[in-house]
C-alpha positions as CSV (number, residue, x, y, z in Angstrom):
1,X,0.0,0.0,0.0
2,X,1.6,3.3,-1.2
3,X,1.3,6.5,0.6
4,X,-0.4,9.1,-1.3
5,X,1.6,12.4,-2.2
6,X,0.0,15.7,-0.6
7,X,-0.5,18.3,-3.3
8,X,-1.1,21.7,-1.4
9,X,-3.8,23.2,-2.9
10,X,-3.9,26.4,-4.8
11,X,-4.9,28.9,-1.9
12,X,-1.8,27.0,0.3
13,X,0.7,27.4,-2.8
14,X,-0.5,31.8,-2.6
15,X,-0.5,31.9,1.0
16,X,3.3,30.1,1.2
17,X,3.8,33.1,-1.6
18,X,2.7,36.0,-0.4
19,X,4.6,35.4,3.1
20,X,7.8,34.5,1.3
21,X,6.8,38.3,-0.5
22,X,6.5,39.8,3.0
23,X,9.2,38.3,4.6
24,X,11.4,39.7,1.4
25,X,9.8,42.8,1.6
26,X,10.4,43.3,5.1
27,X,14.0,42.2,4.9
28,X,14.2,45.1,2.2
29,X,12.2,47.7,4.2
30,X,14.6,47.3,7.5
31,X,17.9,47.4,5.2
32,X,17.1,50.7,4.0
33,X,15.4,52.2,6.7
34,X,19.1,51.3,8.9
35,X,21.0,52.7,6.1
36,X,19.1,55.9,6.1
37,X,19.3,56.3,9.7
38,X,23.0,55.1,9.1
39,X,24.1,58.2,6.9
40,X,22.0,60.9,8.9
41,X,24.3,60.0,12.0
42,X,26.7,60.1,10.4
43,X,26.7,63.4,8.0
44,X,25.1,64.7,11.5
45,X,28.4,64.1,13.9
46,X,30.6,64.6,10.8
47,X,28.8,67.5,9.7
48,X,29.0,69.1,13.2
49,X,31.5,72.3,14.2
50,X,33.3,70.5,16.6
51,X,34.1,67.5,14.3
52,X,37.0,67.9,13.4
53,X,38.2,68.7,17.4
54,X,36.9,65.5,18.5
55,X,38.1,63.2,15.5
56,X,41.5,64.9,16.8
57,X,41.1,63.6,20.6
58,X,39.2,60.5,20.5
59,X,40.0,58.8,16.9
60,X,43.5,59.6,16.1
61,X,45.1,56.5,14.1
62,X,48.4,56.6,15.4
63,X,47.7,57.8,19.1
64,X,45.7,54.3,18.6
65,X,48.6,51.8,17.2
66,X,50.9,53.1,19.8
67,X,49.1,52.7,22.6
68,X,47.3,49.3,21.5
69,X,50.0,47.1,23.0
70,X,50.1,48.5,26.0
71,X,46.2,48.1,26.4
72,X,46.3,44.6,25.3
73,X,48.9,44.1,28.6
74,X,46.2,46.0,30.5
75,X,43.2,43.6,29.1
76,X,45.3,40.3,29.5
77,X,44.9,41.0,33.4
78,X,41.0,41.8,32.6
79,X,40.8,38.7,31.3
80,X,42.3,36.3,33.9
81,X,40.7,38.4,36.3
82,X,37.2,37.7,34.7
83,X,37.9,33.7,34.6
84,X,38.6,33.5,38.2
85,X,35.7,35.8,39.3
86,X,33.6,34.3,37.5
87,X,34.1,30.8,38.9
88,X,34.8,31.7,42.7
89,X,31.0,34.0,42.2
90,X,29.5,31.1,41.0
91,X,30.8,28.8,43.5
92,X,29.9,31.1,46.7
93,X,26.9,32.0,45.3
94,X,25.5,28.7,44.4
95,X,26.4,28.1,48.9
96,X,24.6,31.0,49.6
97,X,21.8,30.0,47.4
98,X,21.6,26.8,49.1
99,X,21.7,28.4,52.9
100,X,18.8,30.4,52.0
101,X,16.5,27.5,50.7
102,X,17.4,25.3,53.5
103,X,14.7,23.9,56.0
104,X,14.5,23.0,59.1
105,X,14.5,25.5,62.5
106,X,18.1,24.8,63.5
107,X,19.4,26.0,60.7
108,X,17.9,29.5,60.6
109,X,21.1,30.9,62.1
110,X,22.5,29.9,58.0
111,X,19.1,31.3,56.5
112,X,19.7,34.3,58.3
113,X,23.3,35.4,57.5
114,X,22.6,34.1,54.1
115,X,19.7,36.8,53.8
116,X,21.9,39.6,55.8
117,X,24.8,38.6,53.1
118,X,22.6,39.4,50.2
119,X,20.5,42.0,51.2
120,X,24.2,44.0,51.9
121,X,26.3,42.9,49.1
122,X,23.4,43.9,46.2
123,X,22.9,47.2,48.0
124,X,26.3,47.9,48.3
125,X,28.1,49.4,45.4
126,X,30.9,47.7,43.9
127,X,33.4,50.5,43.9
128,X,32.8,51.3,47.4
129,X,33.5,47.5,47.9
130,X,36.4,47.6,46.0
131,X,38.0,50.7,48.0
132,X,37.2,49.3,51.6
133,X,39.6,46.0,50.5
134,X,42.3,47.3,48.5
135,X,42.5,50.2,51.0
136,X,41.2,49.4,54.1
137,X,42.6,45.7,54.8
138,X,45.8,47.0,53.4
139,X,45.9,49.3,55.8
140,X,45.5,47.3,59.1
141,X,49.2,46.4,58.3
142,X,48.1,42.4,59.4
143,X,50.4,39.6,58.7
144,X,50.1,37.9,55.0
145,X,47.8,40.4,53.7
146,X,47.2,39.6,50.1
147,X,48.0,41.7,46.9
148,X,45.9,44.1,45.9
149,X,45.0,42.2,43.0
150,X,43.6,39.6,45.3
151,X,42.1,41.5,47.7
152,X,40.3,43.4,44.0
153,X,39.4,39.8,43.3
154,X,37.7,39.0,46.4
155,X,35.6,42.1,46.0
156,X,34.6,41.5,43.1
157,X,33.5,37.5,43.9
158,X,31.6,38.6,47.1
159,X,29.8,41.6,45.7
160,X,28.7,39.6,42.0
161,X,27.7,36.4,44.4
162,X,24.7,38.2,46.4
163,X,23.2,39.0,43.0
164,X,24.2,34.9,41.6
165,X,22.7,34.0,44.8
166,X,19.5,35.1,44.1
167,X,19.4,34.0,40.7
168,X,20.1,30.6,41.9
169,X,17.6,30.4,44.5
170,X,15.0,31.5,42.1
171,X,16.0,28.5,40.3
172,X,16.1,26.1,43.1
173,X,12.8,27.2,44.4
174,X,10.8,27.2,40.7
175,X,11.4,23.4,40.7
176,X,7.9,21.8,41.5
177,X,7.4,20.4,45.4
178,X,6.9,16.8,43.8
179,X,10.7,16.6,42.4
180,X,11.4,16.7,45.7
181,X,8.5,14.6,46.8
182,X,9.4,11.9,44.3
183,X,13.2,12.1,45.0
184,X,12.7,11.6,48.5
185,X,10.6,8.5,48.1
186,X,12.9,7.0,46.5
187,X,15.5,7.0,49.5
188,X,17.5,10.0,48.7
189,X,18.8,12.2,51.2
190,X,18.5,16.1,51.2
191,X,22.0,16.5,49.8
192,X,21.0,14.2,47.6
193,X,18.2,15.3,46.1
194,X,19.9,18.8,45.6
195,X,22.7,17.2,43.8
196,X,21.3,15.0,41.8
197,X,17.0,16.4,40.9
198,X,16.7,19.7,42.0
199,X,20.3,21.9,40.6
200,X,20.5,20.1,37.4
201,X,16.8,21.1,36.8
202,X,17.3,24.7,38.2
203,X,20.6,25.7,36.7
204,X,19.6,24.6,33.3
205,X,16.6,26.6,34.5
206,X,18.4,30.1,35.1
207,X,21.4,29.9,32.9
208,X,20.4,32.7,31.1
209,X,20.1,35.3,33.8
210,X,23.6,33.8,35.0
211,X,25.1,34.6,31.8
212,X,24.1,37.9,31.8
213,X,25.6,38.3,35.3
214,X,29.0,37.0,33.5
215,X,28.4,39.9,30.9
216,X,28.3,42.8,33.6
217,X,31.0,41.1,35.3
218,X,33.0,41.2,32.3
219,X,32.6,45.0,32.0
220,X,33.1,45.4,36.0
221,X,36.5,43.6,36.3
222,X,38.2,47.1,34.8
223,X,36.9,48.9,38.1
224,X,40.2,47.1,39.7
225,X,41.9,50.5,37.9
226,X,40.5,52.4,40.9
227,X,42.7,49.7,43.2
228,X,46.3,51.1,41.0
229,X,46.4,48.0,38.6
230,X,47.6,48.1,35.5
231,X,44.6,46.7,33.5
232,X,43.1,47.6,30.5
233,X,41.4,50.9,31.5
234,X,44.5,52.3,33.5
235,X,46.6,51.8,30.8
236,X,44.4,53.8,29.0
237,X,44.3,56.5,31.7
238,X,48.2,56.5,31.5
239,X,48.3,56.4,27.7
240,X,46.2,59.4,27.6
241,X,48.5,61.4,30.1
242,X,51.3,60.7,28.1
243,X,49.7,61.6,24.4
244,X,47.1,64.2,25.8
245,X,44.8,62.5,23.6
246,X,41.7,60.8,24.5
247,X,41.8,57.8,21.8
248,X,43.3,55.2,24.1
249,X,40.2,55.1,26.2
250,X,38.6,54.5,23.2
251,X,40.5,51.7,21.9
252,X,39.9,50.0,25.1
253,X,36.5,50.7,24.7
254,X,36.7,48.6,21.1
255,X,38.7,46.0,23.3
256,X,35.7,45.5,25.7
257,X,32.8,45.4,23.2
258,X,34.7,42.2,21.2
259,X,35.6,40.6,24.8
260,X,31.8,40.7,25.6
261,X,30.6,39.3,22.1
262,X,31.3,35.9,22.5
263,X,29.8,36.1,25.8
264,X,26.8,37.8,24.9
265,X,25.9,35.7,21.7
266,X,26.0,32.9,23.5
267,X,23.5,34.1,26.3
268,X,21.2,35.0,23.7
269,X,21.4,31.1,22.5
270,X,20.7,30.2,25.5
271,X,17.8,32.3,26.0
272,X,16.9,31.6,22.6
273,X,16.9,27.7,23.4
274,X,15.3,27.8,26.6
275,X,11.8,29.5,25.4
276,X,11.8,27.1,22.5
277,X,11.8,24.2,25.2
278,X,9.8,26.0,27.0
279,X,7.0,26.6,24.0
280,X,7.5,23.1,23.1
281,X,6.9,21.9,27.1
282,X,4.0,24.0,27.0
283,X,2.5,22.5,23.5
């Protein structure tokens, strides 16, 4: 018995048509509308008295070549700095997370510091973080106090982990009462059950919102300047004192942007790929 071949009908062939028309003409449409809008900036900041001043201070070619190597020093820090950040927020908090959605009453004391720890590190800006450690542990003069490039580290792990913390325990808490219902009938412990059911389901859950942490992380990491390191953004600062010219900071600037778009293209595939499972879950 042979299948029979679908033939769409006429009205199906016009439809399939005039939405392959659409999605041309709409393609079309948004090209030349950017390009328009394109060229008015453009003849608009070109076209502008103080032009040729600021083309002078903030895009001069060879104030750019020579100070490139020096930023690339600077952003080589920024980037190791951003690696180990990132893991030591995600660790700490992931354990706060986990303090917060604990149970029990003899373990309020945790739940408690937990919520204290949060509550202050998200309300706390980061700079001011940033100058109590590099200044201020510095300066109780204490036995194997650590560089200021650790002590900028810590800073920035604590202060990014009250926000992480809160993103995971949005996650932890969106998983349904009967995975842990289910889990725990079948013998597992608490610790268990948070290894094995509930994380798994809750990371995969909010790895978007964590990725978008990373992001902001990745732009914060050049507020260690502020400390006296030579990153990125201070070697800007110095290569603009020495050429009175402005066009390092913006060459660190362009330095930043490509660091971040690796990052943030894959944050928007996986925010991309978790609504399609969702949709689908929903269907």
């Amino acid at each position: 018995m042979t299948a029979e071949t679908h033939t769409p009908s006429d009205i199906q062939r016009a439809r399939v048509a005039y939405r392959r028309k659409q999605s041309i003409r709409s393609v079309i449409i948004s090209a030349v509308s950017t390009a328009v809008v394109g060229v008015l900036v453009v003849v608009l900041v070109t076209g502008s008295p103080g032009w040729p001043r600021v083309q002078a201070s903030f895009l001069d070619p060879q104030v750019a070549t020579d100070s490139l190597p020096a930023i690339l020093r600077g952003l080589w820090l920024n980037v190791r700095l951003l690696v180990a950040c990132a893991i030591g927020a995600l660790l700490l908090g992931l354990l706060i997370a986990v303090l917060r959605t604990t149970k029990g009453a003899v373990l309020f004391p945790l739940r408690a510091l937990a919520t204290a720890y949060t509550y202050t590190l998200r309300g706390m800006p980061l700079i001011i973080g940033l100058y109590l450690l590099t200044f201020g542990v510095p300066g109780l003069r204490l036995q194997g106090t650590p560089s200021v490039l650790v002590l900028g580290a810590i800073a920035l792990i604590i202060t990014y982990a009250g926000y992480l913390a809160e993103v995971f325990r949005a996650g932890i808490e969106s998983i349904h009462p009967s995975q842990w219902s289910a889990a725990r009938s079948l013998g597992l412990t608490y610790r268990q059950t948070m290894r094995h059911v509930v994380l798994p389901q809750a990371v995969r859950r909010v790895a978007p919102p964590l990725l978008n942490d990373m992001v902001a992380l990745q732009k914060d990491v050049g507020l260690v300047s502020v400390a006296g390191l030579v990153d990125a953004v201070r070697a800007a600062q110095i290569e603009t004192a020495n050429a009175f010219n402005f066009t390092p900071y913006v060459v660190a600037a362009v330095l930043f942007v490509l660091l971040a778009i690796p990052l943030i293209a894959v944050t928007d595939l996986v925010t991309l790929r978790a609504a399609r499972r969702q949709n689908a879950g929903g269907r």
